[in-house]
TIVEXDREN-966483 format. One record per residue: residue number from 1; residue in one letter; x, y, z of N, C-alpha, C, O in turn. Coordinates in Angstrom, 2 decimals, m for minus. Example, Ala and Ser with C-alpha at 12.3 -4.5 7.8 and 13.67 -1.06 7.14 Angstrom:
// residues 2
+-----+-----+---------+---------+---------+---------+---------+---------+---------+---------+---------+---------+---------+---------+
|   n | res |    n_px |    n_py |    n_pz |   ca_px |   ca_py |   ca_pz |    c_px |    c_py |    c_pz |    o_px |    o_py |    o_pz |
+-----+-----+---------+---------+---------+---------+---------+---------+---------+---------+---------+---------+---------+---------+
|   1 |   A |   13.19 |   m5.69 |    7.80 |   12.30 |   m4.50 |    7.80 |   13.20 |   m3.30 |    7.80 |   14.24 |   m3.32 |    8.46 |
|   2 |   S |   12.85 |   m2.25 |    7.08 |   13.67 |   m1.06 |    7.14 |   12.90 |    0.03 |    7.87 |   13.41 |    1.14 |    8.04 |
+-----+-----+---------+---------+---------+---------+---------+---------+---------+---------+---------+---------+---------+---------+
//
This chain:
// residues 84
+-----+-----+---------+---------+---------+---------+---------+---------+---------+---------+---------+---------+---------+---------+
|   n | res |    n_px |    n_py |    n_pz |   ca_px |   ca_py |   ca_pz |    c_px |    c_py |    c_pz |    o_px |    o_py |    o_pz |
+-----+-----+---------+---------+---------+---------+---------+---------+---------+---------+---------+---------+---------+---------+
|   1 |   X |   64.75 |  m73.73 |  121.26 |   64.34 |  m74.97 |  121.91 |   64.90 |  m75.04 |  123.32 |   66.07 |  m74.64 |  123.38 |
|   2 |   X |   64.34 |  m75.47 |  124.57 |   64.37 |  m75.97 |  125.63 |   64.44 |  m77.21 |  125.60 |   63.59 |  m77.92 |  125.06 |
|   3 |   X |   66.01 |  m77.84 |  126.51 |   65.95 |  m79.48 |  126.79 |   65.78 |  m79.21 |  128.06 |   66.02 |  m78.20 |  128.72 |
|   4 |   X |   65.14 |  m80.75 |  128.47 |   64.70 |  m80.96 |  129.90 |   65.63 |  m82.46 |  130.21 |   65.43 |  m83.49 |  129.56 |
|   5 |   X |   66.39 |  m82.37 |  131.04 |   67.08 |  m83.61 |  131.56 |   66.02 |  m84.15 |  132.73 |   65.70 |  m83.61 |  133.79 |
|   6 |   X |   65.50 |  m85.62 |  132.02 |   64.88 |  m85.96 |  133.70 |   65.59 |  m87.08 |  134.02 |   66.11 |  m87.89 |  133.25 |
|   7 |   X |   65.57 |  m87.07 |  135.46 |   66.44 |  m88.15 |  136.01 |   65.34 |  m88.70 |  137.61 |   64.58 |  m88.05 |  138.31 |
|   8 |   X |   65.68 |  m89.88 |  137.64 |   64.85 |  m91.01 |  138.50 |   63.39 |  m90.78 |  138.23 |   63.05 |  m90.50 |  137.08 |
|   9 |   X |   62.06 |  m90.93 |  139.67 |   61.17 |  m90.72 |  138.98 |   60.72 |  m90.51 |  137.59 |   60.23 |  m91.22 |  136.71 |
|  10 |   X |   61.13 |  m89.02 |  137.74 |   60.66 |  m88.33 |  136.42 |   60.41 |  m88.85 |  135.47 |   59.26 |  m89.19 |  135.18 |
|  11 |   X |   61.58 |  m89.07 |  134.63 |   61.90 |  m89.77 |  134.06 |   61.33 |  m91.34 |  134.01 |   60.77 |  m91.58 |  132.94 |
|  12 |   X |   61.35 |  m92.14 |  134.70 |   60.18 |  m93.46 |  134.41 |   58.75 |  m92.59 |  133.87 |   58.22 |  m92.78 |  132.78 |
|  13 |   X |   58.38 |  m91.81 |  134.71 |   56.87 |  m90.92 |  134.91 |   56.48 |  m90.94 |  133.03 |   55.53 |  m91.49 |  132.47 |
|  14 |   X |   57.52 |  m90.19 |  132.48 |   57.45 |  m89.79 |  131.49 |   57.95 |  m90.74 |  130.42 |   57.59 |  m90.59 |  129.25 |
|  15 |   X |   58.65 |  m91.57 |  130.73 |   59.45 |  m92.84 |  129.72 |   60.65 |  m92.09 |  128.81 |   60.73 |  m92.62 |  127.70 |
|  16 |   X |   61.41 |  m91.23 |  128.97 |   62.36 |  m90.92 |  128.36 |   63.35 |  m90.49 |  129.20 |   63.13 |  m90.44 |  130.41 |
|  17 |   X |   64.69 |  m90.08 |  128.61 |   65.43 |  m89.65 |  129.24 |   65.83 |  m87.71 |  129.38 |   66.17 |  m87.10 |  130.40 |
|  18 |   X |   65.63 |  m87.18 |  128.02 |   65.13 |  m85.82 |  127.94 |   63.59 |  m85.35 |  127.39 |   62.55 |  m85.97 |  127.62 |
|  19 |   X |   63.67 |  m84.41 |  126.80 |   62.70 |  m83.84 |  126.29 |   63.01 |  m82.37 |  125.65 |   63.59 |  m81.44 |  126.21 |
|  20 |   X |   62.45 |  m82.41 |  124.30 |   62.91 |  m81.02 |  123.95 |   61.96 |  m80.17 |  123.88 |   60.99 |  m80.64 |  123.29 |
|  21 |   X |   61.82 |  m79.15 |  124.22 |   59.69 |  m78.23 |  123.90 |   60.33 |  m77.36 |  123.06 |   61.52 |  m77.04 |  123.12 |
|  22 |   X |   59.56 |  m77.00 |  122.32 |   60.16 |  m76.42 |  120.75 |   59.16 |  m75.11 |  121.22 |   57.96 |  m75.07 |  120.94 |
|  23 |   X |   59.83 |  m74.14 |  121.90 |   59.13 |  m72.75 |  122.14 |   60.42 |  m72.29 |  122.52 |   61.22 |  m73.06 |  123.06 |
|  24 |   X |   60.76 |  m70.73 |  122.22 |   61.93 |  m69.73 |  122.03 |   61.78 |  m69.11 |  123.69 |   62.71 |  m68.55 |  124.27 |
|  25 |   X |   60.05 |  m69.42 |  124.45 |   60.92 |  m69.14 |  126.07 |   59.38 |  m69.64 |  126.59 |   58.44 |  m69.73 |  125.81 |
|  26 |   X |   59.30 |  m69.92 |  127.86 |   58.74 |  m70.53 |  128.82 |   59.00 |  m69.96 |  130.00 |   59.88 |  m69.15 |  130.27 |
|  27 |   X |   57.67 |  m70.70 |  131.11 |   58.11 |  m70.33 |  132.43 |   58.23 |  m71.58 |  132.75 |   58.10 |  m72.50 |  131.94 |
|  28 |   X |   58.60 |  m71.76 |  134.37 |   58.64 |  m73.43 |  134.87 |   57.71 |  m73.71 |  135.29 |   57.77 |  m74.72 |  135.99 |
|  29 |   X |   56.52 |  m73.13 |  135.17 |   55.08 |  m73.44 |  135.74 |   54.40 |  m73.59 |  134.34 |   53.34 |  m74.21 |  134.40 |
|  30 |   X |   54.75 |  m73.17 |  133.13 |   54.70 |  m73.81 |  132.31 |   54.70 |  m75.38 |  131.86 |   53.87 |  m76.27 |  131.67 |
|  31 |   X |   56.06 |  m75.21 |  131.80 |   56.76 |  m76.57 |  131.67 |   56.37 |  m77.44 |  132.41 |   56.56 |  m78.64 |  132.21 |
|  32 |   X |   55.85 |  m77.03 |  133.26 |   55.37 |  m78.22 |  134.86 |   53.90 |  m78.97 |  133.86 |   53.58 |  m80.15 |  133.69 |
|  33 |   X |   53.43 |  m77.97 |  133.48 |   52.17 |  m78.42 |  132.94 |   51.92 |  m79.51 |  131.51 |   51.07 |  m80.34 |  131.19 |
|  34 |   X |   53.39 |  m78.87 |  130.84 |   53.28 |  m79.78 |  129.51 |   53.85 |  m81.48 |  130.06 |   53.49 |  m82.56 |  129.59 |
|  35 |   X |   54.71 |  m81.26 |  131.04 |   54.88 |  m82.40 |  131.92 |   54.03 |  m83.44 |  132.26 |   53.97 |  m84.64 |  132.01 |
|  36 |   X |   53.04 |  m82.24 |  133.20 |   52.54 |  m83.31 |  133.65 |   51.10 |  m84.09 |  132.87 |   50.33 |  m84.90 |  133.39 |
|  37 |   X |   51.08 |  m83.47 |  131.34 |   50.04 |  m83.90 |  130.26 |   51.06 |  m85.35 |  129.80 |   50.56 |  m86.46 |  129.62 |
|  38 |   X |   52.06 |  m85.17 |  129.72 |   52.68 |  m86.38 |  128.88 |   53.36 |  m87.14 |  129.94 |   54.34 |  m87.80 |  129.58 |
|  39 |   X |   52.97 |  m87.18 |  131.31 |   53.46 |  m88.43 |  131.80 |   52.16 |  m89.63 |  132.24 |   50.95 |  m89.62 |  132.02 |
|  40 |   X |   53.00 |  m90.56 |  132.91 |   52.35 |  m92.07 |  132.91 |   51.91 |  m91.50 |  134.08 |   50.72 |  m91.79 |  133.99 |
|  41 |   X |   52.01 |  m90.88 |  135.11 |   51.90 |  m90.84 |  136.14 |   51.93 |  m89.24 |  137.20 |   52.71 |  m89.01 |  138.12 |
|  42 |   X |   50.68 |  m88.23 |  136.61 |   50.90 |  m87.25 |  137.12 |   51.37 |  m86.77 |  138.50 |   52.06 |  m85.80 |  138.83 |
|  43 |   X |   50.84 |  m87.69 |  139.16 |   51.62 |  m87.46 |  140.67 |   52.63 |  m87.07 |  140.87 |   52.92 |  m86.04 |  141.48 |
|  44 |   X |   53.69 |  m88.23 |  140.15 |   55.09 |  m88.08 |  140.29 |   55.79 |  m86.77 |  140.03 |   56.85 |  m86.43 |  140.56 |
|  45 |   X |   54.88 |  m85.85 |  138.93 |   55.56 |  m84.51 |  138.33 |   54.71 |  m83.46 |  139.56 |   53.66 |  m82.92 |  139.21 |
|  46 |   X |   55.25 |  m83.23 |  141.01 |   55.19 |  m82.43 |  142.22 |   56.11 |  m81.36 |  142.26 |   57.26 |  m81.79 |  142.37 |
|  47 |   X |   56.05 |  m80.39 |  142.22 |   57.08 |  m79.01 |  142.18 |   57.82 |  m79.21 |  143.63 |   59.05 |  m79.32 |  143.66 |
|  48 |   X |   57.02 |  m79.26 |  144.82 |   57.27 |  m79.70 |  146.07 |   58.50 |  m81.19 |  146.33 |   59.44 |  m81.18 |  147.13 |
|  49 |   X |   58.17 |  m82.19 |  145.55 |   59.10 |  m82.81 |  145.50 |   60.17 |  m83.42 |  144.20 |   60.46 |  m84.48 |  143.66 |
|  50 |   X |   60.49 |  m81.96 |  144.14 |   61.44 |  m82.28 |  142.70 |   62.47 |  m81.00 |  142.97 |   62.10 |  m79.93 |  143.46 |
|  51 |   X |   63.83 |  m81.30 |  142.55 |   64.74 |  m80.85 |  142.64 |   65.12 |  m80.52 |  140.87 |   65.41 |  m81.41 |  140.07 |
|  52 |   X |   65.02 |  m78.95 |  140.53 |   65.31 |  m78.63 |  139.41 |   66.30 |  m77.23 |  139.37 |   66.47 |  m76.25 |  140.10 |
|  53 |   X |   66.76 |  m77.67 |  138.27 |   67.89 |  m76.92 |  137.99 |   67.78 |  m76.41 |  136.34 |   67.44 |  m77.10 |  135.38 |
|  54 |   X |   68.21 |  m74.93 |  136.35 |   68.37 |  m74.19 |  135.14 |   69.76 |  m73.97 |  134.95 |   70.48 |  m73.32 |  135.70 |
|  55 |   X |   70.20 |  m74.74 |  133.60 |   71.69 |  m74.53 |  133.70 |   72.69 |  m74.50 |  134.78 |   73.70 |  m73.80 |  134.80 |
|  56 |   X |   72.33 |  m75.26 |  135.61 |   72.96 |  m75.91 |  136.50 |   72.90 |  m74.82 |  137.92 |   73.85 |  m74.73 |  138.70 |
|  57 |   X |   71.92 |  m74.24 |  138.04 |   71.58 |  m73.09 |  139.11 |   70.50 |  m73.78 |  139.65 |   69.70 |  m74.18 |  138.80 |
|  58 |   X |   70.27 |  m74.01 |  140.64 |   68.74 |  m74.13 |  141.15 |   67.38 |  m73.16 |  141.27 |   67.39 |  m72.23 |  142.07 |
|  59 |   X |   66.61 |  m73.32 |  140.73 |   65.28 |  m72.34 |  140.11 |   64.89 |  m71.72 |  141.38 |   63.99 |  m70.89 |  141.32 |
|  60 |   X |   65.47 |  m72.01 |  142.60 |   65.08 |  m71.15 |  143.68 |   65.29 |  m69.83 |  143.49 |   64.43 |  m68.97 |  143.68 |
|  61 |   X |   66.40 |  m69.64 |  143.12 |   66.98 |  m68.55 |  143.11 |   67.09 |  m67.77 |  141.81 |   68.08 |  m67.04 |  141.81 |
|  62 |   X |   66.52 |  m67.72 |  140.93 |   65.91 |  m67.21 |  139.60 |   65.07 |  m67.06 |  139.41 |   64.76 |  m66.58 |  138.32 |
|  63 |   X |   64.18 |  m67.38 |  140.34 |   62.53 |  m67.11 |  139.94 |   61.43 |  m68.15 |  140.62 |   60.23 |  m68.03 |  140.87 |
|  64 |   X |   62.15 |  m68.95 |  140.76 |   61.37 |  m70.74 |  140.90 |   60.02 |  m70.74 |  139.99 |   60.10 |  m70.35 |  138.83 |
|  65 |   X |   59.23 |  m71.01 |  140.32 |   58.03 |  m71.33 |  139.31 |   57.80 |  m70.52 |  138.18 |   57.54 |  m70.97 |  137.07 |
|  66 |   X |   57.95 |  m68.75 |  138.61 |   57.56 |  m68.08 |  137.34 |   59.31 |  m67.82 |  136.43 |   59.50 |  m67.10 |  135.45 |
|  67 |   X |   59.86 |  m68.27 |  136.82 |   61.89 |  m68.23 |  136.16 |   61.34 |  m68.39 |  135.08 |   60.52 |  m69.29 |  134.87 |
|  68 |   X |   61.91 |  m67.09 |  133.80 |   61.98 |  m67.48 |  132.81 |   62.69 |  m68.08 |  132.02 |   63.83 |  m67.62 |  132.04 |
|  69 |   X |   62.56 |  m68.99 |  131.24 |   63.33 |  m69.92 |  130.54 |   63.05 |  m69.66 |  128.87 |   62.11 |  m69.35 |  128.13 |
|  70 |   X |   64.60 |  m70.04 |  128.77 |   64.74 |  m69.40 |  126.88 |   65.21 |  m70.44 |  126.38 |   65.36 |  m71.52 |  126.96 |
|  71 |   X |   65.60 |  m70.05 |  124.78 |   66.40 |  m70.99 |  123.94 |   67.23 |  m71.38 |  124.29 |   67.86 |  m70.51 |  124.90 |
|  72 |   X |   67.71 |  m72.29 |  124.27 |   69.23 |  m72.95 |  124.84 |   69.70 |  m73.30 |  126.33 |   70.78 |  m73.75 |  126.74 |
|  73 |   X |   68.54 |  m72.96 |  126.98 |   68.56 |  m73.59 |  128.50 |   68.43 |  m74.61 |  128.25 |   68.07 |  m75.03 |  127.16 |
|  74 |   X |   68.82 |  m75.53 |  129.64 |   69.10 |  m76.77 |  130.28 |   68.19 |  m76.84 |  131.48 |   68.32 |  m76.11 |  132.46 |
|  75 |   X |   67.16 |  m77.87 |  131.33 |   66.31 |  m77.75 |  132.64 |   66.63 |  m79.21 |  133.26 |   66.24 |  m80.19 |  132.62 |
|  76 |   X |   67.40 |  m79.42 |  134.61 |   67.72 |  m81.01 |  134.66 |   66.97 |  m80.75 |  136.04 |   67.18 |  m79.90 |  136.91 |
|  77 |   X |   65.79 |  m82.03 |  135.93 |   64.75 |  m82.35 |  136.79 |   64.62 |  m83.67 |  137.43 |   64.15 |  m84.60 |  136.76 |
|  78 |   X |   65.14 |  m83.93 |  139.20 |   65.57 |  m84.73 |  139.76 |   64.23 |  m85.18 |  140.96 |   63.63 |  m84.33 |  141.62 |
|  79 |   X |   64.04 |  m86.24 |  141.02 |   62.71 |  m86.45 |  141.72 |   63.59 |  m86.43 |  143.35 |   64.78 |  m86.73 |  143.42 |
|  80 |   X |   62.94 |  m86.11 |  144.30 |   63.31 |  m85.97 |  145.78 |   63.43 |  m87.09 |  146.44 |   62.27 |  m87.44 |  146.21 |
|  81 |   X |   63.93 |  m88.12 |  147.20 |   63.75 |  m89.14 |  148.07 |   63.51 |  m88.58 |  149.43 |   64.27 |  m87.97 |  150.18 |
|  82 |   X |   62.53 |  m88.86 |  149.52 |   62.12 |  m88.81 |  151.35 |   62.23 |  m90.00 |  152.16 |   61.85 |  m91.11 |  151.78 |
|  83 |   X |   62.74 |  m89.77 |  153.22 |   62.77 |  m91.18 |  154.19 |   62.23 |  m90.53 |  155.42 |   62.22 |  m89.31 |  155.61 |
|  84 |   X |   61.67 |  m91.66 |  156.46 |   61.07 |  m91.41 |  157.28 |   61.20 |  m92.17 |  158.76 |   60.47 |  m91.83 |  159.69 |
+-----+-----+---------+---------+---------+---------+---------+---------+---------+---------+---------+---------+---------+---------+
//
Protein backbone atom coordinates (compact mmCIF):
# COMPACT_ATOMS: atom_id res chain seq x y z
CA UNK A 1 0.00 0.00 0.00
CA UNK A 2 0.89 3.67 -0.82
CA UNK A 3 -0.18 6.63 1.67
CA UNK A 4 -0.63 9.98 0.25
CA UNK A 5 -0.42 12.93 2.83
CA UNK A 6 -2.43 15.89 1.35
CA UNK A 7 -2.10 19.10 2.83
CA UNK A 8 -3.97 22.66 1.97
CA UNK A 9 -5.67 22.71 -1.34
CA UNK A 10 -5.36 19.24 -1.96
CA UNK A 11 -6.66 18.11 0.53
CA UNK A 12 -10.09 20.33 0.68
CA UNK A 13 -9.99 19.19 -3.36
CA UNK A 14 -10.31 15.74 -2.20
CA UNK A 15 -12.05 16.03 1.44
CA UNK A 16 -9.61 14.00 3.42
CA UNK A 17 -6.59 14.21 5.04
CA UNK A 18 -4.62 11.01 3.50
CA UNK A 19 -5.32 8.43 1.18
CA UNK A 20 -4.21 4.94 0.88
CA UNK A 21 -4.12 3.21 -3.01
CA UNK A 22 -3.90 -0.39 -2.35
CA UNK A 23 -1.32 -1.28 -5.36
CA UNK A 24 2.35 -2.88 -4.40
CA UNK A 25 3.89 0.12 -6.91
CA UNK A 26 2.83 3.08 -9.02
CA UNK A 27 4.14 5.95 -10.88
CA UNK A 28 3.29 9.71 -9.88
CA UNK A 29 1.62 10.26 -13.10
CA UNK A 30 -0.31 7.57 -12.04
CA UNK A 31 -1.34 8.65 -8.87
CA UNK A 32 -1.95 12.14 -10.36
CA UNK A 33 -4.73 10.48 -12.22
CA UNK A 34 -6.50 8.41 -9.50
CA UNK A 35 -6.41 11.94 -7.83
CA UNK A 36 -7.66 13.77 -9.93
CA UNK A 37 -10.94 11.12 -10.53
CA UNK A 38 -11.74 11.46 -6.75
CA UNK A 39 -11.50 15.05 -6.20
CA UNK A 40 -14.23 17.92 -5.82
CA UNK A 41 -12.26 19.92 -7.89
CA UNK A 42 -9.89 18.72 -10.69
CA UNK A 43 -8.13 21.85 -11.24
CA UNK A 44 -6.74 22.05 -7.98
CA UNK A 45 -4.79 18.49 -8.55
CA UNK A 46 -1.90 20.59 -11.16
CA UNK A 47 1.57 18.79 -11.16
CA UNK A 48 2.84 22.43 -12.05
CA UNK A 49 1.46 23.74 -8.93
CA UNK A 50 1.99 21.23 -6.28
CA UNK A 51 4.86 20.57 -4.22
CA UNK A 52 5.38 16.69 -3.63
CA UNK A 53 7.45 14.70 -1.81
CA UNK A 54 8.44 10.85 -1.67
CA UNK A 55 9.50 10.01 1.70
CA UNK A 56 10.44 13.17 2.40
CA UNK A 57 12.74 13.74 -0.93
CA UNK A 58 11.24 15.87 -3.50
CA UNK A 59 10.08 13.85 -6.78
CA UNK A 60 12.30 16.17 -8.73
CA UNK A 61 14.98 14.37 -8.17
CA UNK A 62 13.83 10.65 -8.43
CA UNK A 63 12.11 10.70 -11.36
CA UNK A 64 9.29 13.43 -10.98
CA UNK A 65 6.29 12.25 -12.90
CA UNK A 66 7.48 8.80 -14.07
CA UNK A 67 9.35 8.11 -10.06
CA UNK A 68 8.52 4.92 -9.15
CA UNK A 69 6.62 4.42 -6.14
CA UNK A 70 6.24 1.15 -3.95
CA UNK A 71 4.83 -0.36 -0.84
CA UNK A 72 5.45 1.61 2.06
CA UNK A 73 6.17 4.99 0.52
CA UNK A 74 5.00 8.24 1.80
CA UNK A 75 3.71 10.60 -0.86
CA UNK A 76 3.08 14.15 1.08
CA UNK A 77 1.34 16.50 -1.48
CA UNK A 78 1.39 20.32 -0.75
CA UNK A 79 -0.63 22.75 -2.99
CA UNK A 80 1.77 25.92 -4.13
CA UNK A 81 0.76 29.58 -3.13
CA UNK A 82 1.45 32.07 -5.76
CA UNK A 83 1.35 35.77 -5.14
CA UNK A 84 1.52 38.39 -7.50
Amino acid sequence: MITLKLLGGVKKAIGKNSIVIDKSQSTLKEIFKELKNKSKDARIIDEKNLMISVNGVDSSVIGGKDAIIKTGDIITIVTIIHGG
